[in-house]
N, CA and C atoms as a LAMMPS dump frame, in Angstrom:
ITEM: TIMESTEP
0
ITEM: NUMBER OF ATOMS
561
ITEM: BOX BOUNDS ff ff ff
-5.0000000000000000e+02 5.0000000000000000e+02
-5.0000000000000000e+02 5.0000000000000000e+02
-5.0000000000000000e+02 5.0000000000000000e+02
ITEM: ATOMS id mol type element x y z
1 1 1 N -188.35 414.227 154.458
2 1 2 C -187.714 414.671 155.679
3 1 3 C -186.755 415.807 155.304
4 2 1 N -186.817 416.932 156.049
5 2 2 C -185.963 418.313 155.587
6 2 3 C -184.682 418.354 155.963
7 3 1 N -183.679 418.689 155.605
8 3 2 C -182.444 418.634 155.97
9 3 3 C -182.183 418.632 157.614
10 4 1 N -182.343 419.518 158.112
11 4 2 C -182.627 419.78 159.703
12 4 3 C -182.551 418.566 160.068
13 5 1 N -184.099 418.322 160.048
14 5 2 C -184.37 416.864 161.135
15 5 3 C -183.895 415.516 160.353
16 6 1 N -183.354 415.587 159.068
17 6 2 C -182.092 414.471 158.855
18 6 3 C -180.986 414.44 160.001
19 7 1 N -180.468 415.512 159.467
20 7 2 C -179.284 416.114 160.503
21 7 3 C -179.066 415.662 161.782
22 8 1 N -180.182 415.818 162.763
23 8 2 C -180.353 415.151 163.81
24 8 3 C -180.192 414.109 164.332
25 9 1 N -181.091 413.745 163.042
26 9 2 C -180.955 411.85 163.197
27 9 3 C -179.814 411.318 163.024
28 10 1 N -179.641 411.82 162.002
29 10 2 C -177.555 411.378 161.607
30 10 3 C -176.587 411.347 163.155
31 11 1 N -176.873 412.885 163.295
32 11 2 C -175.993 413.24 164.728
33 11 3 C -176.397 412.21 165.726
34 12 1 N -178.021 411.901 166.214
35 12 2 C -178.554 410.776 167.291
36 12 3 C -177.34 409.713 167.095
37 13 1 N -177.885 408.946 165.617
38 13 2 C -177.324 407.692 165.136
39 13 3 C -176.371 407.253 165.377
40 14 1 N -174.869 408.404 164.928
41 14 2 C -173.97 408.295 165.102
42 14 3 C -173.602 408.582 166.737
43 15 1 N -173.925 409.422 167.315
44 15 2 C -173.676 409.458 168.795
45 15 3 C -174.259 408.001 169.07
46 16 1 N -174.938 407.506 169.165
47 16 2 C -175.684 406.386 169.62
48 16 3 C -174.47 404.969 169.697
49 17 1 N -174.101 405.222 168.004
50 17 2 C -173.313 404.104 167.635
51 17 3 C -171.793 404.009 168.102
52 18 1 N -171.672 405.226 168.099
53 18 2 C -169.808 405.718 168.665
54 18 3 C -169.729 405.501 170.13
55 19 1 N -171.138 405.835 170.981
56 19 2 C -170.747 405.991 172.293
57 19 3 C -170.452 404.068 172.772
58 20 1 N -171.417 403.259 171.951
59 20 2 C -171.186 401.946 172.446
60 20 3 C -170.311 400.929 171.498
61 21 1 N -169.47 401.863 171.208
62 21 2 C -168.598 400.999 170.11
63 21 3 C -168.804 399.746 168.972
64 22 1 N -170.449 400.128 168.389
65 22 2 C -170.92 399.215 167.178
66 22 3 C -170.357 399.157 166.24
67 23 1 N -170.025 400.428 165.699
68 23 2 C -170.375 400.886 164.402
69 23 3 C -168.983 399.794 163.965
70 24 1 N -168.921 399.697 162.682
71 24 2 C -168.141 399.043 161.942
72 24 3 C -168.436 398.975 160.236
73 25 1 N -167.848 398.848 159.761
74 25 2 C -167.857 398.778 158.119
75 25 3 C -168.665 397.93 157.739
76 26 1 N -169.349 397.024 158.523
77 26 2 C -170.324 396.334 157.817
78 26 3 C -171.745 396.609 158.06
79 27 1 N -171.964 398.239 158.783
80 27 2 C -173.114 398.386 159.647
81 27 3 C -173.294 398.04 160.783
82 28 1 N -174.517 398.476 161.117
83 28 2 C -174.582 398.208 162.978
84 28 3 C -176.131 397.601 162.647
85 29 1 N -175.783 396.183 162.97
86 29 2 C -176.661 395.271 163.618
87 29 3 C -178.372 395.737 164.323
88 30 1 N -179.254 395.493 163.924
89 30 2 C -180.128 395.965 164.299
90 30 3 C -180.488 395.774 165.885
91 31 1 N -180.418 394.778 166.35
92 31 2 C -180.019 393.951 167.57
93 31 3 C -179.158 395.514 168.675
94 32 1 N -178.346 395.537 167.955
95 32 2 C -177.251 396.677 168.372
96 32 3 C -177.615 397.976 168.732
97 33 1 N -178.059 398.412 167.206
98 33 2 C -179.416 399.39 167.535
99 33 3 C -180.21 399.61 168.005
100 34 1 N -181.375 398.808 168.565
101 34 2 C -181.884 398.865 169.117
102 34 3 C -181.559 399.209 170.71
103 35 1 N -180.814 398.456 170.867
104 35 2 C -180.062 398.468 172.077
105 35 3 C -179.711 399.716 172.588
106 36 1 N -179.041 400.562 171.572
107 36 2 C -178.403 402.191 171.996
108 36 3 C -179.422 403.021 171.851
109 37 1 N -180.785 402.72 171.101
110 37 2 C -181.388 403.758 171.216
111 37 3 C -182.205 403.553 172.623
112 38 1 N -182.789 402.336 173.047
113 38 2 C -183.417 401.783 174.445
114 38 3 C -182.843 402.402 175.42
115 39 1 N -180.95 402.512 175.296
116 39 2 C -180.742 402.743 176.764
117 39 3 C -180.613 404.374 175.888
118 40 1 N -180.517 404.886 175.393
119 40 2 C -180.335 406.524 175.396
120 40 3 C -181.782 407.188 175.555
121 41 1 N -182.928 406.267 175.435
122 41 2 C -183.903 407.002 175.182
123 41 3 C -184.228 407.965 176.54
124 42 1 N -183.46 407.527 177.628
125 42 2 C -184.041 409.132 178.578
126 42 3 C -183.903 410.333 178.615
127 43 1 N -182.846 410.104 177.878
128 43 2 C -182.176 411.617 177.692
129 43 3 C -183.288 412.012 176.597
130 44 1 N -184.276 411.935 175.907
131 44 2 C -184.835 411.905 174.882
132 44 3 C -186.159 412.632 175.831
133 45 1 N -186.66 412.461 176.409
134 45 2 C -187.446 412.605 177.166
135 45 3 C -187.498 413.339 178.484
136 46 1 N -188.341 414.502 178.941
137 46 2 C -188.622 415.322 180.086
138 46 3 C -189.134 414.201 180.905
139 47 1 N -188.532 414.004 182.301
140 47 2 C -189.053 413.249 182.515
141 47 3 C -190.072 414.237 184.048
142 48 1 N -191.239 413.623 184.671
143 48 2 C -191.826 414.426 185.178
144 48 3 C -191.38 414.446 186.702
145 49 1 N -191.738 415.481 187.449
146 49 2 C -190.791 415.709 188.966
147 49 3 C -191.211 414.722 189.741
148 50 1 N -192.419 414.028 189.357
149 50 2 C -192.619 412.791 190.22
150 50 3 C -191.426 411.217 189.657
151 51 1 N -191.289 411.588 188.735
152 51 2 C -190.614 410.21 188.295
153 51 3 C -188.987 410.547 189.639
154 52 1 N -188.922 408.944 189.578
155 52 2 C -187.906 408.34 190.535
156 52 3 C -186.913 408.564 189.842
157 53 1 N -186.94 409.024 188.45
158 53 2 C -185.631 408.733 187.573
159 53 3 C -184.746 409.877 187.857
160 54 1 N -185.584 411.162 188.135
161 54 2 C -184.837 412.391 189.349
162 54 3 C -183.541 412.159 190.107
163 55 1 N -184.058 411.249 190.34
164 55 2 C -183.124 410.664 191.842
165 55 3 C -182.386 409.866 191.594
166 56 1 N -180.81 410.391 191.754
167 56 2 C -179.337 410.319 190.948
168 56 3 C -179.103 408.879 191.594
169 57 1 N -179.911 408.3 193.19
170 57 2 C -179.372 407.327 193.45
171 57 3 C -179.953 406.041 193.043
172 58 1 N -181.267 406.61 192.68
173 58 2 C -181.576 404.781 192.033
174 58 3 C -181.563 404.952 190.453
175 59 1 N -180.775 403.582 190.399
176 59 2 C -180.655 403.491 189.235
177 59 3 C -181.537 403.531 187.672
178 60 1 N -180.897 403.902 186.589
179 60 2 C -182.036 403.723 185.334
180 60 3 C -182.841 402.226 185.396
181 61 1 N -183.911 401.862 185.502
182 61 2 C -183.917 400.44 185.319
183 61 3 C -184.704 400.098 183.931
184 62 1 N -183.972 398.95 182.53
185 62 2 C -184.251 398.939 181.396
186 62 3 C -185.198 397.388 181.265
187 63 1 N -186.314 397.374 181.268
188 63 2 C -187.009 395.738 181.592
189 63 3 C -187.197 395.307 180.14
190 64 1 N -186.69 394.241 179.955
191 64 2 C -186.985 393.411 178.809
192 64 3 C -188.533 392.415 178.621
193 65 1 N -189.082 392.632 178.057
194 65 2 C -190.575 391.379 178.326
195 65 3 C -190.493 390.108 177.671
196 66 1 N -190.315 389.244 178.173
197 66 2 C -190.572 387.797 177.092
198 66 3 C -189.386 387.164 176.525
199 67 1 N -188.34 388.484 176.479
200 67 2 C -187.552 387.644 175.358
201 67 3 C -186.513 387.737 176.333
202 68 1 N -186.163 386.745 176.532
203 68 2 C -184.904 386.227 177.321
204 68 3 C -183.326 386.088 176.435
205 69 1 N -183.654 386.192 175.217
206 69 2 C -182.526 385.966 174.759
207 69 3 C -182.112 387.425 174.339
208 70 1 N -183.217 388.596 174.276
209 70 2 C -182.639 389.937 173.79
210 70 3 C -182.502 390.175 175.276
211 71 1 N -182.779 389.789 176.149
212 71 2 C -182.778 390.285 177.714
213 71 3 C -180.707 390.175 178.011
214 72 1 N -180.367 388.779 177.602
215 72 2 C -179.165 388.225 177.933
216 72 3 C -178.137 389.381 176.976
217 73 1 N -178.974 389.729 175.537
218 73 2 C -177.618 390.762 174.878
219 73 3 C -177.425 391.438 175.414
220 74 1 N -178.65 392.283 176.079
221 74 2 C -178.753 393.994 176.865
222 74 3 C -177.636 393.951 178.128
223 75 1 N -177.973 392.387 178.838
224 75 2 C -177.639 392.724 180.154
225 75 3 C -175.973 392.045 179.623
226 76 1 N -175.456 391.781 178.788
227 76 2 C -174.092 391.431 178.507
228 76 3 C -173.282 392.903 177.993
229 77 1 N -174.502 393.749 177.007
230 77 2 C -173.722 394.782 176.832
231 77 3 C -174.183 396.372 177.345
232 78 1 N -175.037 396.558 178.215
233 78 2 C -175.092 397.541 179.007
234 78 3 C -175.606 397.461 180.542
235 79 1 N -175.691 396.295 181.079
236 79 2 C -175.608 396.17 182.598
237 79 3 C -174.708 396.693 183.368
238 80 1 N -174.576 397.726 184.467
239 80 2 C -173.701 398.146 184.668
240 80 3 C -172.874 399.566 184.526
241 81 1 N -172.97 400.184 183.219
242 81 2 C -172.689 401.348 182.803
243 81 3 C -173.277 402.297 182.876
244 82 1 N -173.177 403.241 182.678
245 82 2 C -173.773 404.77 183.789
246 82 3 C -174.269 405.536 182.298
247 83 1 N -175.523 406.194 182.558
248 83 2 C -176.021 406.82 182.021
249 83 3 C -176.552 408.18 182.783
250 84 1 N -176.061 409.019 181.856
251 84 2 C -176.967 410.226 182.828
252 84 3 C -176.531 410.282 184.563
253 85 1 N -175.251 409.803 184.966
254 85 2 C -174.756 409.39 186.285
255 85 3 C -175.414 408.416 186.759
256 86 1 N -175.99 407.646 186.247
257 86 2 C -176.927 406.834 186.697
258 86 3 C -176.404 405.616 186.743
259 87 1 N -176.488 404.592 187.223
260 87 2 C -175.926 403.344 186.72
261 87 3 C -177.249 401.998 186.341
262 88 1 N -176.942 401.33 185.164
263 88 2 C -177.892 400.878 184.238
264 88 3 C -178.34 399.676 184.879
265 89 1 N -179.268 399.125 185.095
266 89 2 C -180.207 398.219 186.047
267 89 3 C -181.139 397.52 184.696
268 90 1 N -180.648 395.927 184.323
269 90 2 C -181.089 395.44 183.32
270 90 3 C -182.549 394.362 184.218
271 91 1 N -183.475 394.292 183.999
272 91 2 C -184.688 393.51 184.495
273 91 3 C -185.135 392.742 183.509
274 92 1 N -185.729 391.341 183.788
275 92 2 C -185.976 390.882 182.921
276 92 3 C -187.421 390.588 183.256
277 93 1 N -188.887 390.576 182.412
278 93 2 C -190.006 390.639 182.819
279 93 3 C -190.501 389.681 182.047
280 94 1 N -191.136 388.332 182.908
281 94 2 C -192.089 387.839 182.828
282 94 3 C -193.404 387.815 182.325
283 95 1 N -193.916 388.713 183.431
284 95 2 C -195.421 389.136 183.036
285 95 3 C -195.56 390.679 183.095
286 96 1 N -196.499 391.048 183.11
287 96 2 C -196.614 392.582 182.898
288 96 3 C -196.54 393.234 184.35
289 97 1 N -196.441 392.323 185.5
290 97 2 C -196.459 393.267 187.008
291 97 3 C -194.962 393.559 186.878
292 98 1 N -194.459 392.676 186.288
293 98 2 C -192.805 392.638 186.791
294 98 3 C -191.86 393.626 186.288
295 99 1 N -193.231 394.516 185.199
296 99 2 C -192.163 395.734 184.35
297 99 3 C -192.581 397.064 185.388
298 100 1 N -193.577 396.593 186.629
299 100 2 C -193.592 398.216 187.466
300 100 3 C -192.168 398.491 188.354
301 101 1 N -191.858 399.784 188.104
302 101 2 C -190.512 400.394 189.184
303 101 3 C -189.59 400.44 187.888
304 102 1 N -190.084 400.097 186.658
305 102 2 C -188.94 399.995 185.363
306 102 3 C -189.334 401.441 184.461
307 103 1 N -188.149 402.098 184.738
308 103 2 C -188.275 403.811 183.547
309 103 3 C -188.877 403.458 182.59
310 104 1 N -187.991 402.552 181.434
311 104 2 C -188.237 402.01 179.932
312 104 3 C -188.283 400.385 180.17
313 105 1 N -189.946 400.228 179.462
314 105 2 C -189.691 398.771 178.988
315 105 3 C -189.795 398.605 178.035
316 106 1 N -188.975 397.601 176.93
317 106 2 C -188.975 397.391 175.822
318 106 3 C -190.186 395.742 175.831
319 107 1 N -191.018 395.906 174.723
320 107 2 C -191.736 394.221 175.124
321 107 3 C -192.276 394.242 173.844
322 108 1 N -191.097 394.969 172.477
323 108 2 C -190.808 394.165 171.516
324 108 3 C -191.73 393.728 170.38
325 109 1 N -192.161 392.845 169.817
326 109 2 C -193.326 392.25 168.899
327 109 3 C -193.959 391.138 169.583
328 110 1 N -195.017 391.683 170.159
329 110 2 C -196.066 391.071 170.819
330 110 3 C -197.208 391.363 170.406
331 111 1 N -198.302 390.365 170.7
332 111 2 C -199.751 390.464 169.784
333 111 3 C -200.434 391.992 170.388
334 112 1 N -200.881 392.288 169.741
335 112 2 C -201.728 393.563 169.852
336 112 3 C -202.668 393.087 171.408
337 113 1 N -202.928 392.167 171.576
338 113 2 C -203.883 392.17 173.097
339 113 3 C -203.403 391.996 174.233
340 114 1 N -201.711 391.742 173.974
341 114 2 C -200.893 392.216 175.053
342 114 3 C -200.914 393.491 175.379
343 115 1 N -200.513 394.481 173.647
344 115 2 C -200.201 395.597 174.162
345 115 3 C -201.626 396.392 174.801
346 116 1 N -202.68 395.883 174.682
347 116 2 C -204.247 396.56 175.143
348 116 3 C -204.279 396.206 176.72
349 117 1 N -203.294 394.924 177.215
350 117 2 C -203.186 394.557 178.262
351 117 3 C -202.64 395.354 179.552
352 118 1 N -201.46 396.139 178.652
353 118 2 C -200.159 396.978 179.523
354 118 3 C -200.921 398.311 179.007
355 119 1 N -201.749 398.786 178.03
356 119 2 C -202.6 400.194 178.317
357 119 3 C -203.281 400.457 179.287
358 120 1 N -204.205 399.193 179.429
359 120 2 C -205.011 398.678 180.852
360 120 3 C -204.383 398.99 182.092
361 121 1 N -203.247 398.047 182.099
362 121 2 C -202.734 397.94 183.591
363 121 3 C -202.285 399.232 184.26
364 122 1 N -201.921 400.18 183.731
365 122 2 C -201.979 401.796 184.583
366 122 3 C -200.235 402.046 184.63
367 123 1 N -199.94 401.099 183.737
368 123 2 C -198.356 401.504 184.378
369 123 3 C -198.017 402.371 182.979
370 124 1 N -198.439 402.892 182.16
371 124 2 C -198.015 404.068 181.758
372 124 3 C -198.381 405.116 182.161
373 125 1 N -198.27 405.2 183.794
374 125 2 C -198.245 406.67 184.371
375 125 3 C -196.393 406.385 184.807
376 126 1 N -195.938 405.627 185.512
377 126 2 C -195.006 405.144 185.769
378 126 3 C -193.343 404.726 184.729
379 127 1 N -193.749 404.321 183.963
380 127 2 C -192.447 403.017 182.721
381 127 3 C -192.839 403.747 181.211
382 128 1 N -192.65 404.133 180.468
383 128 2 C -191.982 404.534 179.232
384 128 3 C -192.226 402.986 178.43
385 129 1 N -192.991 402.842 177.647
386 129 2 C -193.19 401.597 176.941
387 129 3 C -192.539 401.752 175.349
388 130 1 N -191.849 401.013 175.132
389 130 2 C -191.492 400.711 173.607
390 130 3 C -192.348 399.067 173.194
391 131 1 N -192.363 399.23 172.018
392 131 2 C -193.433 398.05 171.208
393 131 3 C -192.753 397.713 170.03
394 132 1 N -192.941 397.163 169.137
395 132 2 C -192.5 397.008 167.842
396 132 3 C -193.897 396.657 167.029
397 133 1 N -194.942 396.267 167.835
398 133 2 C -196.218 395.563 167.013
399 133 3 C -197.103 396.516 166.309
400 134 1 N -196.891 396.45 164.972
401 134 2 C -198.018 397.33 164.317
402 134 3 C -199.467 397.67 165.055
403 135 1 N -199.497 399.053 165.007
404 135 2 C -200.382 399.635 165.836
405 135 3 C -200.35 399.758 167.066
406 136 1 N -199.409 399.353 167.751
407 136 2 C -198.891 399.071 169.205
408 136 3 C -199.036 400.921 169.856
409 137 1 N -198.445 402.448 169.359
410 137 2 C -198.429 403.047 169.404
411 137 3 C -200.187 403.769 169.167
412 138 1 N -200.839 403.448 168.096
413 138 2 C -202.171 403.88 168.007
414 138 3 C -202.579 403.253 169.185
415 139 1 N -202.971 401.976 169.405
416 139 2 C -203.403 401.795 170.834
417 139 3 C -202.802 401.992 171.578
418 140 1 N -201.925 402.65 172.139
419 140 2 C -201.587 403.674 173.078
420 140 3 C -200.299 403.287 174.01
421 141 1 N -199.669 402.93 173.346
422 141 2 C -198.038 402.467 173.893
423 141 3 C -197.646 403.75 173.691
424 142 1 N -196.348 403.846 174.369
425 142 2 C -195.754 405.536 174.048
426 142 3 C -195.031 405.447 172.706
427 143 1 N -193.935 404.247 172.552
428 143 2 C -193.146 404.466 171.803
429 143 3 C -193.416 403.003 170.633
430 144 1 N -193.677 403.38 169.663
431 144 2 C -193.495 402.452 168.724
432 144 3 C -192.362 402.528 167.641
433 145 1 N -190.846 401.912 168.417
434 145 2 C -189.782 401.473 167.34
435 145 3 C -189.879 400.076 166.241
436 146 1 N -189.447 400.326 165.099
437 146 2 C -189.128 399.666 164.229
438 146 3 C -188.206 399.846 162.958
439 147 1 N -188.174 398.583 162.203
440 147 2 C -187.754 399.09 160.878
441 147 3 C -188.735 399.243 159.925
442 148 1 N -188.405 400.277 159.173
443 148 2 C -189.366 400.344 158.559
444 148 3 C -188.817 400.581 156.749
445 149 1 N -189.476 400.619 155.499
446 149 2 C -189.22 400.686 154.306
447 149 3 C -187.697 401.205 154.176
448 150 1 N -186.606 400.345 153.662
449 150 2 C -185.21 400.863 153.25
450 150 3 C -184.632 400.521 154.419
451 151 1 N -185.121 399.841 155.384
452 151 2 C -183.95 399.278 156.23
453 151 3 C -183.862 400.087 157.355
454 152 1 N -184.604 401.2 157.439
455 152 2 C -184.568 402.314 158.227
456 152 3 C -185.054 402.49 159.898
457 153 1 N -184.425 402.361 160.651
458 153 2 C -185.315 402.664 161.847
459 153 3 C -186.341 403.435 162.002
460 154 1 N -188.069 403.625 162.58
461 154 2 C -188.595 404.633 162.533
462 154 3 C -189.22 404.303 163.844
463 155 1 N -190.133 405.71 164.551
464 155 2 C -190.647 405.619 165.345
465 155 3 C -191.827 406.272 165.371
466 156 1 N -193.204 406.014 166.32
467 156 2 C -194.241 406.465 165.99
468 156 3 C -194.371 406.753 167.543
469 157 1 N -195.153 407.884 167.782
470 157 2 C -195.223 408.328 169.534
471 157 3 C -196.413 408.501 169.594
472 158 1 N -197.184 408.395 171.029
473 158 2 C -198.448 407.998 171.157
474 158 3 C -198.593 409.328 172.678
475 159 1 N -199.088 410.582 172.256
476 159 2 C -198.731 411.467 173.311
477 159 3 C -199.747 411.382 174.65
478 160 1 N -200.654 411.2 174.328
479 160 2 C -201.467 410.488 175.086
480 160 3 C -201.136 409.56 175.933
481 161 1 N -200.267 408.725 175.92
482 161 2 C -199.418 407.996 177.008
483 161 3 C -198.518 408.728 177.253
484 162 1 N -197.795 409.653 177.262
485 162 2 C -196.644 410.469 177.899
486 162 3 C -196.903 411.315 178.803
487 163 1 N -198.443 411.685 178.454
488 163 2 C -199.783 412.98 179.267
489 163 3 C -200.11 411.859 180.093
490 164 1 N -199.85 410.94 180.116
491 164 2 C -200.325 409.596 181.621
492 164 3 C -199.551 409.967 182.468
493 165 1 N -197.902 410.448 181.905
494 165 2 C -197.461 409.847 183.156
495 165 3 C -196.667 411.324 183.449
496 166 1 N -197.305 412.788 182.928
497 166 2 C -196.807 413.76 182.686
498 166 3 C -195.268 413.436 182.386
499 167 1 N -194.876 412.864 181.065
500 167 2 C -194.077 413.788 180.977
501 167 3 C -193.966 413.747 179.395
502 168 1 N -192.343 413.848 178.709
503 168 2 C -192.803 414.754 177.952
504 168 3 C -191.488 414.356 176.795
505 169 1 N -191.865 413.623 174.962
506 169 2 C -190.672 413.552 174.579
507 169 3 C -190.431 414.858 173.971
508 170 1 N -188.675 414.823 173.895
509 170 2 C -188.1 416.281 173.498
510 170 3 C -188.508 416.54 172.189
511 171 1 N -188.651 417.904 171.635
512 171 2 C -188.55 418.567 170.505
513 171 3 C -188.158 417.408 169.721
514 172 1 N -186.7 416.925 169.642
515 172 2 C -185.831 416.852 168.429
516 172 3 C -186.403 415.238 168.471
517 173 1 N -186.821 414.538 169.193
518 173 2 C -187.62 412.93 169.624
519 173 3 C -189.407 413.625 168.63
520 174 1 N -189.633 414.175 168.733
521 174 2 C -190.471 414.661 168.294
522 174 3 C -190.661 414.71 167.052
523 175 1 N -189.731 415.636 165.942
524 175 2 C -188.878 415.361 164.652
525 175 3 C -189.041 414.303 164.121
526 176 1 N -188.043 413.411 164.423
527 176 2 C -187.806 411.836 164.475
528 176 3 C -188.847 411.461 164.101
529 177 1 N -190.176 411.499 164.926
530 177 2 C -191.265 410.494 164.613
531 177 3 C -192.088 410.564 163.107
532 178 1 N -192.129 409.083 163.059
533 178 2 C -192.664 408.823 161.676
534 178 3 C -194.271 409.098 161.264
535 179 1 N -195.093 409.138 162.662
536 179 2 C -196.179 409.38 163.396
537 179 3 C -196.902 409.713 164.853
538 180 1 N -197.576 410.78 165.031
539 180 2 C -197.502 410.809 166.098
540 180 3 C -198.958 410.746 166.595
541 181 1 N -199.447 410.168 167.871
542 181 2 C -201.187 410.206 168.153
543 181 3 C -201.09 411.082 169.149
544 182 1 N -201.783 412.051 168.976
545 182 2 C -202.353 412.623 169.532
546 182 3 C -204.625 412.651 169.904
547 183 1 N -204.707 413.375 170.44
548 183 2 C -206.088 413.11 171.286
549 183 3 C -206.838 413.788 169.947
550 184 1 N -206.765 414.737 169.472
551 184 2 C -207.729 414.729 167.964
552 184 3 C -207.131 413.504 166.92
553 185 1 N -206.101 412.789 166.867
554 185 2 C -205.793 411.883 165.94
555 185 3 C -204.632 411.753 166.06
556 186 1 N -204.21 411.295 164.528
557 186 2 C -202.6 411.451 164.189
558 186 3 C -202.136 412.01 163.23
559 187 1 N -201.01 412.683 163.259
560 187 2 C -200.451 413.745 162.71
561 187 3 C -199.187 413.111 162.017
């Protein structure tokens, strides 16, 4: 990775960690992390003139899938707070209908025939999907966060789901990625 797009990441990281008051001398919690990059990720992203997210009056909405207990951290520590003037709308999802009308859903480490489930269902023209499940991104989730070798956060982008729902991650989101699919492959 070249100095530059270190740089970035450093700057993300630390903005990420300062704006929600993690950081501390013993590190920031992955739990934590995750968390600041989920709710910052719009700003990360063009979003397209059809998306609702335009529209200053309804809120960001962030849907959790399955896990009720990462659902309860999110909505304890960013329910409520304004992003982008926006104010933050925590959902918690059941099944896969319950993540439509949601910007970003996070749905975490789930078996690969879930995530073939939510490629299916059409709502990545609509919701911004994050995954954690190996290969979750090759089969065609947008965003595949994790940790990866050294403790490191990484991410893999799947552009082909972003061209679903026209829109579009930024340049410097771009950088960042550890892999990216595109329609001749991955790069």
């Amino acid at each position: 990775m070249d100095r530059f797009v270190r740089g970035i990441f450093i700057s993300i990281f630390c903005c990420l960690v300062s704006s929600f008051g993690w950081a501390d001398e013993r590190g920031v919690p992955e739990i934590n992390l995750r968390t600041a990059i989920l709710v910052k990720l719009p700003r990360m992203i063009y979003w397209s003139a059809e998306s609702d997210f335009n529209n200053k009056a309804i809120p960001f909405r962030l849907c959790i899938f399955q896990d009720r207990d990462y659902y309860r951290h999110v909505l304890r520590n960013v329910s409520g707070k304004v992003l982008s003037n926006k104010k933050i709308e925590v959902v918690y999802a059941r099944d896969i209908d319950d993540m439509r009308g949601c910007h970003v859903a996070f749905v975490g480490e789930v078996p690969i025939e879930e995530i073939r489930k939510i490629v299916e269902s059409g709502l990545l023209n609509e919701t911004i999907f994050v995954a954690s499940t190996e290969g979750s991104a090759e089969a065609g989730i947008h965003i595949r966060l994790y940790v990866g070798a050294n403790q490191r956060t990484r991410f893999e982008l799947n552009e082909r789901a972003f061209k679903a729902g026209r829109h579009e991650p930024s340049v410097q989101f771009i950088k960042l990625a550890e892999r990216i699919y595109a329609e001749g492959g991955s790069r």
